[in-house]
N, C-alpha and C positions, 0 to 999 in steps of 0.2 A: 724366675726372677734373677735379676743379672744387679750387683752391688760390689761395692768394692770391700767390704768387710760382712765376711759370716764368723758369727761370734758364737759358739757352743757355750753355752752356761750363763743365768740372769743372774747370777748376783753382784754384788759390788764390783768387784774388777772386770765384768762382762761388761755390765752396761756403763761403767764409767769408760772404755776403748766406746763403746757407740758412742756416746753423747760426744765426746774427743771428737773421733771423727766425722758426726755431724756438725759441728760447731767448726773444722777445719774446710765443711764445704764436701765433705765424699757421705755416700751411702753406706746404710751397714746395718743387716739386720740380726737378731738375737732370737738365740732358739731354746727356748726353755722347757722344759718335761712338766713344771709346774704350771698350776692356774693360780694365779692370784698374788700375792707378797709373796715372799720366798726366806722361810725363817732357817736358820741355822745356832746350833751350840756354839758362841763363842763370848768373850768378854764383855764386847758390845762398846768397849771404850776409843776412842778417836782421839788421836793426839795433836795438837796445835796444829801440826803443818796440814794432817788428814784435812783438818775443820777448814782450812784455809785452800786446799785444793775441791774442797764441797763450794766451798762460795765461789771459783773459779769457774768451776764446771755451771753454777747458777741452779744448784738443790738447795729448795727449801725444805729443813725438816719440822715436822711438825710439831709442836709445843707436848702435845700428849706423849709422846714418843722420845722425848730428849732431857738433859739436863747436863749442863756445865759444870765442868770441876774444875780446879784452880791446879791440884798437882797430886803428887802420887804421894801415900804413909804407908807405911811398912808397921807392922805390928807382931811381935814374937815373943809371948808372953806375956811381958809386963816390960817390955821394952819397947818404946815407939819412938818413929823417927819418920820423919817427914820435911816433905821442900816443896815449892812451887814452880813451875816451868818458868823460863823466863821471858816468852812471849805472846804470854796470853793464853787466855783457856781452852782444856782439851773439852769434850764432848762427849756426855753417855750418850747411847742412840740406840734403844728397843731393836734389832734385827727387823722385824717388821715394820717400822716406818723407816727404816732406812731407807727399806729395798721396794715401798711404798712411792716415798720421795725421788726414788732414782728410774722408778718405771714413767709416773709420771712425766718426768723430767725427760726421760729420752723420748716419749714419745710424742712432748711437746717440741721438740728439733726437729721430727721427723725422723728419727728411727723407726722402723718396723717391727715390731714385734711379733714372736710366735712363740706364744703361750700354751702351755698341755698339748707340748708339741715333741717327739723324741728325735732328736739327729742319731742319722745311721751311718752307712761306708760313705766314703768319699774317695774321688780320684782327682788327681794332679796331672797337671801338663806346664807348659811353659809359660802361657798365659794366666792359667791362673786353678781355681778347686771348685770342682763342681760335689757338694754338699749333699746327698740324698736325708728325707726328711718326709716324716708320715704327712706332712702337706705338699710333697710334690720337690722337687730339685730345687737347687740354691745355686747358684751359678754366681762366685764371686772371683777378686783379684788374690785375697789373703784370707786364711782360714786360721782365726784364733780361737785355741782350747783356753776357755776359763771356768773347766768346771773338775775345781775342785783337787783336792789332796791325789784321790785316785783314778785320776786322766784318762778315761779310753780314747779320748783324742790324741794325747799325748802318746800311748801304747800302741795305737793304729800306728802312729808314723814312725814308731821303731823307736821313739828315742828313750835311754835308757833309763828309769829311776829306781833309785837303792834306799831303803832305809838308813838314816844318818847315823844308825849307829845299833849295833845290835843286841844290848843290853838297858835294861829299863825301858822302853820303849814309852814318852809319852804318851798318856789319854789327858779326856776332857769332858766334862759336865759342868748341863748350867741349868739354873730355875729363876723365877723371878718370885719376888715376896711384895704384897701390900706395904707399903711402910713411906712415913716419910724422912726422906733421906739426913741422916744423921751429921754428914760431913760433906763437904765443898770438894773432901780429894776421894781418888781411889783408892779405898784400900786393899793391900794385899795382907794378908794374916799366914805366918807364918807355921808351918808344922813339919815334921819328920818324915817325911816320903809324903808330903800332900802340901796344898797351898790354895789358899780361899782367896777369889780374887774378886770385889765388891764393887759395884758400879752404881752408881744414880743413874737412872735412864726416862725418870720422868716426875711429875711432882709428886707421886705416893705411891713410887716402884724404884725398885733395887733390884737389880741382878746377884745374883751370888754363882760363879764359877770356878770350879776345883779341877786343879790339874794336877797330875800323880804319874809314876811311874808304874807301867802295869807289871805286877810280882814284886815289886819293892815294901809296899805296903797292904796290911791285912784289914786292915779297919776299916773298909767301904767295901771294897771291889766293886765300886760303878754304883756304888748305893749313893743317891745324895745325901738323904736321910743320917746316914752311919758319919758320912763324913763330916756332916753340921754336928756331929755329935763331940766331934776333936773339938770345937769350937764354939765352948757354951756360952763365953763372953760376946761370940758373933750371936750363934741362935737366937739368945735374951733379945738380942735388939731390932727381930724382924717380925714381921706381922704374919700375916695367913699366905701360904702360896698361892700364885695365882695362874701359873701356867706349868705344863707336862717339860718333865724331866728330857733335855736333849742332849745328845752325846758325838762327840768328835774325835778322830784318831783311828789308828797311831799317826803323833806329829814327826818331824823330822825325817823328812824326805830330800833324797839328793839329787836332783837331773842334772843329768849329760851336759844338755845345753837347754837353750830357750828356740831356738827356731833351727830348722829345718826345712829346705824350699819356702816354701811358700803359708807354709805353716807354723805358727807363733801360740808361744804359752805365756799366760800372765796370770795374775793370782797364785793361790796354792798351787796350782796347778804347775807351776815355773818352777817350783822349789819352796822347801820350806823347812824351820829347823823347831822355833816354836812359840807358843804365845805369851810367854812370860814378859815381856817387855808390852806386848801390846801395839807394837807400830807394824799389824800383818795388815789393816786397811789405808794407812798411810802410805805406804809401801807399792800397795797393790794402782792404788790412784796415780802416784809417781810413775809406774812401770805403765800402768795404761799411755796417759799423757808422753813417754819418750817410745811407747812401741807404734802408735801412730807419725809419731815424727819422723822416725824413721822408716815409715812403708812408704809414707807420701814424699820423701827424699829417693825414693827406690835404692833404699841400701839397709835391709832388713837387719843385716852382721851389723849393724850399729847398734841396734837395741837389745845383744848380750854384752855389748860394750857398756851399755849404757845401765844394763840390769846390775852387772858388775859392780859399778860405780856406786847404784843406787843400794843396794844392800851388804856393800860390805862392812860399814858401820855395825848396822844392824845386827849381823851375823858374829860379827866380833865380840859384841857387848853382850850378843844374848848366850855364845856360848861361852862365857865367862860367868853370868850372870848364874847359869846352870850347871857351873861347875861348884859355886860357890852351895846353892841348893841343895847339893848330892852331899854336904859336907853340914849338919847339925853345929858342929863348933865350929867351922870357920862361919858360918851364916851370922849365927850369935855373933859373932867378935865385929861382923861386918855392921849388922843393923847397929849395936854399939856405938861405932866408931861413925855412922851416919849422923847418929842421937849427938853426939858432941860434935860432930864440925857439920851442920844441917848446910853451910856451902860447898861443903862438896859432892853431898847428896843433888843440890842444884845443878851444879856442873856436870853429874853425870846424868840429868835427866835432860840438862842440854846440849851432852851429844851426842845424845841419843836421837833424840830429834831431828837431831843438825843442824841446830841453834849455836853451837858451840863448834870450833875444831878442838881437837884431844887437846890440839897444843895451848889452845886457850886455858883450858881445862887442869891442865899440870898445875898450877897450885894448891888448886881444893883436891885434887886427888891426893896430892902428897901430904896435907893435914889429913887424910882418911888415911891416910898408908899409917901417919905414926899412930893413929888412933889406933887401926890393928897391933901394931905394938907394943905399944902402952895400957890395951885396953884388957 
């Protein structure tokens, strides 16, 4: 089969590079080891701009599978603090109808799929990668790795990646509970080396995902159970679980670069630091949508220019946001200082986004700056 995009990996940042590039008019097929939906441990929340590049790309998600939230709360103790995005709602979204909604979707353009299918070695030449694959050779122009944290696509082509850092190393667990969902935002519940990160993903399902540093804290070790236990004012509020315990990590990984000849990484797979902010599917749609721009430009060194571009916000805020984490009393003093100027809690959730530039932003941060001082 001869296509101008072989894409290793179905999940969201796979098939949203297909769909891109069928919807720009080139071919591109997806090779997945899995049969069926493709579920993964993760937050499961989608942030404004995500939801807005879903309707772009023309995914419909399905009603069972999704629910809107208006913005993010923070919750640490007996202190809460909360704000609303400023342009409109983000999105819980079930993993499984995501990845539902996006197979569908591709294979309504005309994508190809190959499902419970394993990609193997591949070779390079100047025209383009020939793809071996338990269904027979893949013969494209560009070879995108989108699968995942730990890339053998990425490690076949040499390029290098590091752990972001070699102490604490984040993990991740999620489960979903019966329940009908209690609040409009995401909450995040704060604790001392762990953090409970609460989603609506459908009209009587919640997600609940905890993220920790692994050896920092003794009260779970990967147990969900132990770590709902930090959290009795969460527990009280959920029903019966309804799906098996999944787990993700270690987060914060650093690569080299993003391409290499004729070979491109998007998703985790590109890099990654962690999911405390929650914009790793926003992100990955963005990087799809500029990594096909620039193949069909033939000038691939644009889309680490452009990867650059697109998550250095991100990266900024979230390792601040995790510096602040590693610190019990500066966290405190911060959700505080949100709880009394809840507009600058706004501003940091819009540029975060990138609803906002910082520089907009500089007044509500500098009423959170004296709240830290005063607080």
């Amino acid at each position: 089969m001869d296509v101008d995009y072989a894409i290793v990996g179905g999940g969201p940042a796979g098939l949203a590079v297909a769909i891109e590039a069928a919807l720009a008019g080139k071919s591109a097929v997806v090779v997945e080891r899995c049969r069926g939906s493709v579920d993964k441990a993760c937050g499961e929340g989608l942030m404004p701009p995500g939801v807005a590049r879903l309707r772009a790309l023309g995914v419909e998600i399905p009603e069972w599978g999704s629910h809107a939230f208006t913005g993010i709360r923070y919750v640490d103790g007996d202190v809460v603090a909360e704000a609303d995005f400023a342009e409109g709602p983000g999105l819980g979204i079930r993993r499984l109808a995501l990845s539902e909604a996006m197979f569908t979707r591709a294979a309504a353009v005309g994508v190809t799929l190959y499902q419970g299918t394993e990609a193997m070695g591949w070779t390079e030449d100047k025209a383009g990668v020939t793809l071996e694959t338990t269904r027979g050779p893949v013969r494209a122009r560009w070879l995108v790795a989108a699968d995942g944290l730990h890339s053998r696509v990425r490690k076949d082509a040499g390029i290098d990646a590091t752990p972001a850092s070699t102490a604490g190393r984040r993990l991740g667990i999620r489960r979903h509970f019966t329940v009908t969902p209690w609040t409009d935002k995401v909450e995040v519940w704060w604790g001392d080396g762990v953090e409970a990160y609460v989603t609506p993903v459908g009209p009587e399902r919640v997600g609940v995902a905890f993220l920790w540093s692994g050896g920092r804290w003794s009260g779970g070790r990967g147990n969900h159970e132990a770590f709902l236990q930090h959290f009795p004012a969460l527990a009280d509020k959920l029903g019966p679980a309804e799906s098996t315990v999944r787990g993700a990590g270690p987060f914060g990984v650093r690569v080299a670069q993003r391409t290499r000849g004729r070979v491109l990484l998007v998703g985790d797979a590109a890099g990654y630091l962690d999911a405390l902010t929650g914009e790793g599917l926003s992100l990955a749609f963005e990087s799809a949508e500029a990594l096909v721009r620039a193949t069909i430009a033939g000038a691939p060194d644009r889309y680490e220019a452009d990867w650059a571009r697109i998550t250095r916000r991100h990266l900024f805020l979230t390792g601040l946001l995790l510096q602040v984490a590693k610190r019990p009393w500066l966290r405190r003093r911060v959700v505080r200082a949100l709880r009394r100027f809840p507009s600058g809690f706004a501003g940091f959730l819009a540029v975060n986004t990138g609803h906002w530039s910082p520089m907009r932003a500089l007044p509500a941060f500098g009423a959170v700056g004296i709240g830290l001082l005063t607080g």
